[in-house]
FIBA-649218 format. One record per residue (C-alpha): x, y, z; residue number from 1; residue in three letters. Coordinates in steps of 0.05 Angstrom, whole numbers. Example, Ala and Ser with C-alpha at 12.3 -4.5 7.8 and 13.67 -1.06 7.14 Angstrom:
2
{u:246 v:-90 w:156 num:1 residuo:ALA}
{u:273 v:-21 w:143 num:2 residuo:SER}
% end
This chain:
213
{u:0 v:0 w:0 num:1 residuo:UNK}
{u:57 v:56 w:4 num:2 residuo:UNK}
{u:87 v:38 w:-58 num:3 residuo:UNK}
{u:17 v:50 w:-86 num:4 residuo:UNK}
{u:3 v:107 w:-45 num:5 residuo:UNK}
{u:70 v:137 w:-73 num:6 residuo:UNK}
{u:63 v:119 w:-136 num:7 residuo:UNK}
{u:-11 v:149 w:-142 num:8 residuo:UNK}
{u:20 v:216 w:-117 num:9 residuo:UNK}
{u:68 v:210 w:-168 num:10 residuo:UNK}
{u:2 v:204 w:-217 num:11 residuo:UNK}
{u:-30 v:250 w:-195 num:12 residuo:UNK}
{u:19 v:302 w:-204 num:13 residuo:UNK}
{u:25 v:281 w:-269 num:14 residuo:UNK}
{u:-53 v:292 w:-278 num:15 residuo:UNK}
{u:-52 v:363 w:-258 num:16 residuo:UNK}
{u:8 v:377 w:-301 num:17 residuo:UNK}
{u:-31 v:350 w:-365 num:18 residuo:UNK}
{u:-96 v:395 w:-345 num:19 residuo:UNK}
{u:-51 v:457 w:-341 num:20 residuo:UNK}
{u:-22 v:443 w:-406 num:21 residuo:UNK}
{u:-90 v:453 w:-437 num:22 residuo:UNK}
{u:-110 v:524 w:-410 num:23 residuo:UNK}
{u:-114 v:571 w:-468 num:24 residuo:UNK}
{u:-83 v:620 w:-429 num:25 residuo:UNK}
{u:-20 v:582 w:-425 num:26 residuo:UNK}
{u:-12 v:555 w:-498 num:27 residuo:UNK}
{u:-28 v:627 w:-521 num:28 residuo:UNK}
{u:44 v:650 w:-486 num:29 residuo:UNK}
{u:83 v:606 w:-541 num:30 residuo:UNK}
{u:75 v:648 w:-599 num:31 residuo:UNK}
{u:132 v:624 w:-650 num:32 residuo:UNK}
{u:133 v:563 w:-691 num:33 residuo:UNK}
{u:189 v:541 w:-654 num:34 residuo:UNK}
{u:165 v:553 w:-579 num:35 residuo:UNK}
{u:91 v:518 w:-603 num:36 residuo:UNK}
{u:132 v:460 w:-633 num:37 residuo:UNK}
{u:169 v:460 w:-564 num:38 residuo:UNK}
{u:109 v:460 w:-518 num:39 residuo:UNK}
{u:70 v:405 w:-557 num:40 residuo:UNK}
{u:127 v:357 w:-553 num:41 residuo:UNK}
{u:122 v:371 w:-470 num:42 residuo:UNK}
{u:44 v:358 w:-476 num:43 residuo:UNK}
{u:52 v:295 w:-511 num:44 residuo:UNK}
{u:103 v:269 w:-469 num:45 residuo:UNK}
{u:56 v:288 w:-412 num:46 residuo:UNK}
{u:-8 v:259 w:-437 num:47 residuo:UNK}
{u:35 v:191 w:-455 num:48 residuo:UNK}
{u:71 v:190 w:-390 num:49 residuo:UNK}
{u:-4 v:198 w:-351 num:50 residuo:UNK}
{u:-34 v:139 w:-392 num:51 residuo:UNK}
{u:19 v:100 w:-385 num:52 residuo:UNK}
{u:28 v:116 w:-308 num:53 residuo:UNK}
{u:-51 v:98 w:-301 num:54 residuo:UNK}
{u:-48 v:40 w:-336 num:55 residuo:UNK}
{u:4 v:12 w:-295 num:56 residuo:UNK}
{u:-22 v:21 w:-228 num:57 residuo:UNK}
{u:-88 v:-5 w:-256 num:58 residuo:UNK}
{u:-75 v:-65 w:-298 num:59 residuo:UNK}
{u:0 v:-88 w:-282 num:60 residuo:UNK}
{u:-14 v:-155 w:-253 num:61 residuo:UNK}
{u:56 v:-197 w:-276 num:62 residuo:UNK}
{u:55 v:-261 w:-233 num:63 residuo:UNK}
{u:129 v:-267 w:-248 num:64 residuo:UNK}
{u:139 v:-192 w:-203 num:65 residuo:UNK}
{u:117 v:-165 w:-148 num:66 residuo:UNK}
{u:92 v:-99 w:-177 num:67 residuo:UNK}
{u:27 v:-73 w:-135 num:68 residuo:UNK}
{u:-35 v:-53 w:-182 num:69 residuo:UNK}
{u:-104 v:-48 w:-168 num:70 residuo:UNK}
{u:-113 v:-110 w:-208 num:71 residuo:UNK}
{u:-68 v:-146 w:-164 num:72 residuo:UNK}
{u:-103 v:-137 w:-106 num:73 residuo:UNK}
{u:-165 v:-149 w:-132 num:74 residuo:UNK}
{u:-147 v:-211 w:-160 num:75 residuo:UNK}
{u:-115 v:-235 w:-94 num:76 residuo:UNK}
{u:-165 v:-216 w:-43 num:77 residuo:UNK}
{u:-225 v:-250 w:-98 num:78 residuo:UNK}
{u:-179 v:-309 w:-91 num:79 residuo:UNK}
{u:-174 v:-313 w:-20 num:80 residuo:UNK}
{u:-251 v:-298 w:-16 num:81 residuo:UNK}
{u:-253 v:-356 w:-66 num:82 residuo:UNK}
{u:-227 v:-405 w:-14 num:83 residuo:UNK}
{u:-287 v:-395 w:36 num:84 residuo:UNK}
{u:-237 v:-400 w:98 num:85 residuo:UNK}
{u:-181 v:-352 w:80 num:86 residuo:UNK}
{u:-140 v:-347 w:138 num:87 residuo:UNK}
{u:-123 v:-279 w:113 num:88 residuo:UNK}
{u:-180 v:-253 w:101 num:89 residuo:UNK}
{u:-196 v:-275 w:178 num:90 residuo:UNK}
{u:-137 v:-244 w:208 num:91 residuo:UNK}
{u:-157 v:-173 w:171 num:92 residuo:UNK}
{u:-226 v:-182 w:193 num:93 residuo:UNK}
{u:-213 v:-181 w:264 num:94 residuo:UNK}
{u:-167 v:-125 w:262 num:95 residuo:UNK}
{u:-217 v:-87 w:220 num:96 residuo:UNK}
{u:-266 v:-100 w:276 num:97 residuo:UNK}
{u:-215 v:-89 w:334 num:98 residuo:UNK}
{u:-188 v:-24 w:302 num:99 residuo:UNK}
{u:-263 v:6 w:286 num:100 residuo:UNK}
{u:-289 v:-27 w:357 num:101 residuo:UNK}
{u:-354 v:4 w:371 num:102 residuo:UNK}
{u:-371 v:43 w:313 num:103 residuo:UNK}
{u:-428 v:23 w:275 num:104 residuo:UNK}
{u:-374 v:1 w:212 num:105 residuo:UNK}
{u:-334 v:-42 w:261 num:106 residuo:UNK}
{u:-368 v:-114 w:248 num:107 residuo:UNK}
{u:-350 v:-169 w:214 num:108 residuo:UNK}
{u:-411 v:-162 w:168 num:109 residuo:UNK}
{u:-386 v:-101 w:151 num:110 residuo:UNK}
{u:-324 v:-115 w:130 num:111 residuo:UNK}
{u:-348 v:-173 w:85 num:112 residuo:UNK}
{u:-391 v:-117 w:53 num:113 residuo:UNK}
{u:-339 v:-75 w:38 num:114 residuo:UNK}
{u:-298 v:-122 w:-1 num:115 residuo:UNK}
{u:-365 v:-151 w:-39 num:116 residuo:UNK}
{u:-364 v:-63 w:-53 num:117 residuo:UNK}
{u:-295 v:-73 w:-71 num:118 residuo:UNK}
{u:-309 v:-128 w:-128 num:119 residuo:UNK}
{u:-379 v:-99 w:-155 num:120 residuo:UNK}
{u:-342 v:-32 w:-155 num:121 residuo:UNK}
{u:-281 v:-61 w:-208 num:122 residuo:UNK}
{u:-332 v:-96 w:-252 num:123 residuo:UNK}
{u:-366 v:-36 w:-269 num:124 residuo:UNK}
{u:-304 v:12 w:-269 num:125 residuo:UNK}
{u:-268 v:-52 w:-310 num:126 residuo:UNK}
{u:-315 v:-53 w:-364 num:127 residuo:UNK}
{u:-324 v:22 w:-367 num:128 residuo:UNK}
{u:-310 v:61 w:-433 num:129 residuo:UNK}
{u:-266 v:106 w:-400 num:130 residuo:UNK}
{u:-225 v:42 w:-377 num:131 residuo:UNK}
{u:-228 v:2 w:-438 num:132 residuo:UNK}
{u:-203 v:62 w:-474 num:133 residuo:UNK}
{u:-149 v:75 w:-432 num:134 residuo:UNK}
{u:-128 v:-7 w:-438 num:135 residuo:UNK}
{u:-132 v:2 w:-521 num:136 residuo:UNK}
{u:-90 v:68 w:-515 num:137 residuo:UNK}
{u:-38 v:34 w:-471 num:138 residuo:UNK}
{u:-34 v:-25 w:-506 num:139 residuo:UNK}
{u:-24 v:12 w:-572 num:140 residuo:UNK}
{u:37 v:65 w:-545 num:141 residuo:UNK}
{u:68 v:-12 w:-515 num:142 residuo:UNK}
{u:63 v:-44 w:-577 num:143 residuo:UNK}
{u:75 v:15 w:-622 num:144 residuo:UNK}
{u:16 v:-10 w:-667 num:145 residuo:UNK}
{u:6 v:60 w:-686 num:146 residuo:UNK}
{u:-1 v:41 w:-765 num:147 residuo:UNK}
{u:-68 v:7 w:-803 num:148 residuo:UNK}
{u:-78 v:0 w:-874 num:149 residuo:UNK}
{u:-141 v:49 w:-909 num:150 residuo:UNK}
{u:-161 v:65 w:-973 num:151 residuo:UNK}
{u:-99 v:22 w:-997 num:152 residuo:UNK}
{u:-45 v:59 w:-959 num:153 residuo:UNK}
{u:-13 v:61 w:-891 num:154 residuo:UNK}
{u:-23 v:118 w:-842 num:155 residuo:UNK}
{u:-13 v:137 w:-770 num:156 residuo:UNK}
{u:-74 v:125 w:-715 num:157 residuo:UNK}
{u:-87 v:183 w:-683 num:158 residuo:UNK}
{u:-94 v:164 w:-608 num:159 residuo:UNK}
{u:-151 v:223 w:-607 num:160 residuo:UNK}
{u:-187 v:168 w:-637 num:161 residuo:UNK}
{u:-204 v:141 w:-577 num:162 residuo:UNK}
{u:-233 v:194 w:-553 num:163 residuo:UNK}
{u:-205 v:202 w:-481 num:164 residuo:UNK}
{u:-201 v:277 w:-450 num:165 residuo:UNK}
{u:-184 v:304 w:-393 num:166 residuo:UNK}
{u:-237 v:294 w:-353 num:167 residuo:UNK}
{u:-234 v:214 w:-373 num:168 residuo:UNK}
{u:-179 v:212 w:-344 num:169 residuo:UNK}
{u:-198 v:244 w:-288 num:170 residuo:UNK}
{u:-251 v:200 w:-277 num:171 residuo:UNK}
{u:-197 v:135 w:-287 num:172 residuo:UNK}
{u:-159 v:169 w:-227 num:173 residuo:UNK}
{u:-215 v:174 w:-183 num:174 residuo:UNK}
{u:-233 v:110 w:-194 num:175 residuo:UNK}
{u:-162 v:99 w:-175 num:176 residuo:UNK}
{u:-165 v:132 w:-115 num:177 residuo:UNK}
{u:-234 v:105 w:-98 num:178 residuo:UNK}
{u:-193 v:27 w:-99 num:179 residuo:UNK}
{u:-133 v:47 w:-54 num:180 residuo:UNK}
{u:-170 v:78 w:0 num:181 residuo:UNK}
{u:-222 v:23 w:-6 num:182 residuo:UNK}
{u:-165 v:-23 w:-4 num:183 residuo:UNK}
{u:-125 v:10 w:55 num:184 residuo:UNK}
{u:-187 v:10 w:94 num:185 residuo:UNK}
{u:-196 v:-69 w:79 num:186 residuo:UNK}
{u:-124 v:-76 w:101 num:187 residuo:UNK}
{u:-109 v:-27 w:156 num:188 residuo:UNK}
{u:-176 v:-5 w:183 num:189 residuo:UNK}
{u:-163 v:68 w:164 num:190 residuo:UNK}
{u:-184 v:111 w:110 num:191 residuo:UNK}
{u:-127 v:149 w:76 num:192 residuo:UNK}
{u:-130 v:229 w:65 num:193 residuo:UNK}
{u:-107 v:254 w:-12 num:194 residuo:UNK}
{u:-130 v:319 w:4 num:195 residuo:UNK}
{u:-45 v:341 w:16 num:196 residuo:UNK}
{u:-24 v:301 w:-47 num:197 residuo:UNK}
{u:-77 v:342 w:-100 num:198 residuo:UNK}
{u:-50 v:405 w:-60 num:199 residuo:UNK}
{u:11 v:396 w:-71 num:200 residuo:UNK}
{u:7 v:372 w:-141 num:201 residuo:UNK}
{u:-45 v:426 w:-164 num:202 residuo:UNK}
{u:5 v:483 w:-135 num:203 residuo:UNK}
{u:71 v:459 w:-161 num:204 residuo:UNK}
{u:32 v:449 w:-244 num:205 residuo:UNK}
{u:2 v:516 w:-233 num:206 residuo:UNK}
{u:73 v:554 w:-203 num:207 residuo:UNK}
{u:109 v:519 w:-262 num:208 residuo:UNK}
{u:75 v:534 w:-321 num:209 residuo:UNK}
{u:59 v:607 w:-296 num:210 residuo:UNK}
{u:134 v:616 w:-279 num:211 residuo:UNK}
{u:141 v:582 w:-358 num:212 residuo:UNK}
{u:103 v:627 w:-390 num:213 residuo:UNK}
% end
């Protein structure tokens, strides 16, 4: 959980380094060829290195590292939910109870709820458009299979063909968030606060690209 917790702030500031790229106010301070040619090649850089940094922390599930992902938790807690006697799942149950002890959240049933929240929550955010756009887009900057045949010649895909923005993205890294908190909670008992991490992200994009221009 702090590698993920690390490497989400490391996301996010990513995020809010994109969405400042894309104020008119800004691009309108690069008036030459050359400074417009300059900027773009820092946008796209950003927009690939956000995709790809989502991506990762969603879908990375390589059974032959120990990378942690949203996927890889998922897929490990289902599994030990699987069994029907997890002794995991047992020992974070009672701690969840112990650690929450006499608050109306602090019961086993309770806990089993929130991971059955957990699972219903990554089937629907899984097979989202946003998500399955952002798996096409990183699959196609991985594989470089930037190229299909048309009208009897080759050309370039445009990865605005898939029609993410800004704000899908936004929503993948709520969703994001949503799945480590959720998670932490599961784990630890405790809910995490990001409210520091978009502060400090949000200020340091915004003193940069004003100090830029």
């Amino acid at each position: 959980m702090r590698v993920l917790w690390a490497e989400y702030a490391e996301l996010v500031g990513l995020f809010y380094m994109a969405q400042f790229s894309r104020d008119p106010q800004i691009r309108e301070q690069f008036k030459t060829d050359r400074e417009r040619a300059g900027f773009e090649v820092i946008r796209a850089a950003l927009f690939r290195s956000l995709l790809l940094a989502l991506a990762k922390i969603i879908f990375d599930d390589d059974r032959r590292s120990h990378n942690p992902s949203v996927k890889r938790l998922y897929r490990q807690f289902s599994g030990e939910k699987a069994k029907g006697n997890s002794t995991l799942l047992a020992f974070l149950e009672k701690r969840f109870v112990k650690r929450l002890n006499g608050r109306p959240e602090g019961t086993c049933e309770r806990f089993n709820a929130h991971l059955d929240d957990i699972f219903a929550h990554w089937t629907n955010l899984a097979n989202s458009p946003s998500w399955q756009g952002l798996k096409t887009l990183r699959n196609k900057v991985i594989a470089h299979s930037d190229l299909e045949f048309c009208a009897g010649e080759w050309r370039l895909i445009n990865p605005n063909e898939i029609n993410l923005s800004i704000d899908d993205f936004d929503k993948i890294r709520t969703g994001v968030e949503d799945f480590i908190n959720a998670f932490n909670l599961a784990i630890s008992a405790m809910r995490l606060n990001f409210e520091e991490i978009h502060e400090k992200a949000k200020s340091a994009a915004h003193a940069f690209w004003r100090r830029l221009v």
